[in-house]
N, C-alpha and C positions, 0 to 999 in steps of 0.2 A: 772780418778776419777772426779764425777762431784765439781763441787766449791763451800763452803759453805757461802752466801752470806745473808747476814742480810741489813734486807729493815727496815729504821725508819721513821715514818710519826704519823703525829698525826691524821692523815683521815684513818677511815678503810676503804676505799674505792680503796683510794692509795693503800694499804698496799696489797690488795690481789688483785688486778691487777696486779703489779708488781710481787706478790711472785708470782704468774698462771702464767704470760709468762716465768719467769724466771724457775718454774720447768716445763713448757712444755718443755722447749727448756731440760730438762734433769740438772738441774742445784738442790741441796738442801736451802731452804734457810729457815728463821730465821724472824722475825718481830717481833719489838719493836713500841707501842705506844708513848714512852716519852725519856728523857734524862736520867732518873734514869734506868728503863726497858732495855737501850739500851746498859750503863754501866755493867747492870748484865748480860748480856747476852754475850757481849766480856768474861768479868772477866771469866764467866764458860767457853767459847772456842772460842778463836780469831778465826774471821771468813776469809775468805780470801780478801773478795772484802764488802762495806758498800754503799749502796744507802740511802742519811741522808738527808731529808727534809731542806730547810733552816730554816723556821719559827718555826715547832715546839709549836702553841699553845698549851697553859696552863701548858707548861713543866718547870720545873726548872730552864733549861739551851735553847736557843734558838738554831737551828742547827746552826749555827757559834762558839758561846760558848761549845758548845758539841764536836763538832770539835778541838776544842783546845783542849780541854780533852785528848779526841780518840788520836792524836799528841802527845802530852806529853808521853804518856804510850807505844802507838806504831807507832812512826815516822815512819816507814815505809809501814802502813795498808794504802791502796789502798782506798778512799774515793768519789764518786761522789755527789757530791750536786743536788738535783732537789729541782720544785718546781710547785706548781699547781699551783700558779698566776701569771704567767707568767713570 
């Protein structure tokens, strides 16, 4: 069964880069724009693995503050941080 992974980035650029390799390799995934978008998206079906921007412009919650969130609700979801500046 492939993995349902959700990519959040405030770049669509990012955002389908990453979901393209991630389903060439055979993989489902999920893309959120923001800290709210990225919230409703768990809430309808925890994904298994999260790729979460740190910065997060013009989002609510910055990816670190979002992360707390994601933590709080489900300690145990699998999170990797990136970031396009290095």
């Amino acid at each position: 069964m492939a993995s349902d992974i959700l990519i959040v980035d405030d770049e669509e650029d990012i955002r389908e880069l990453v979901a393209g390799i991630l389903s060439d390799e055979g993989h489902e995934t999920r893309t959120a724009h923001d800290a709210d978008s990225a919230l409703a998206a768990i809430a309808d079906r925890a994904p298994r693995l999260i790729f979460l921007d740190i910065w997060l412009q013009g989002s609510r919650l910055d990816g670190l503050a979002l992360l707390d969130e994601i933590k709080t609700m489900h300690p145990n979801m699998p999170v990797v941080m990136i970031s396009g500046h290095g």
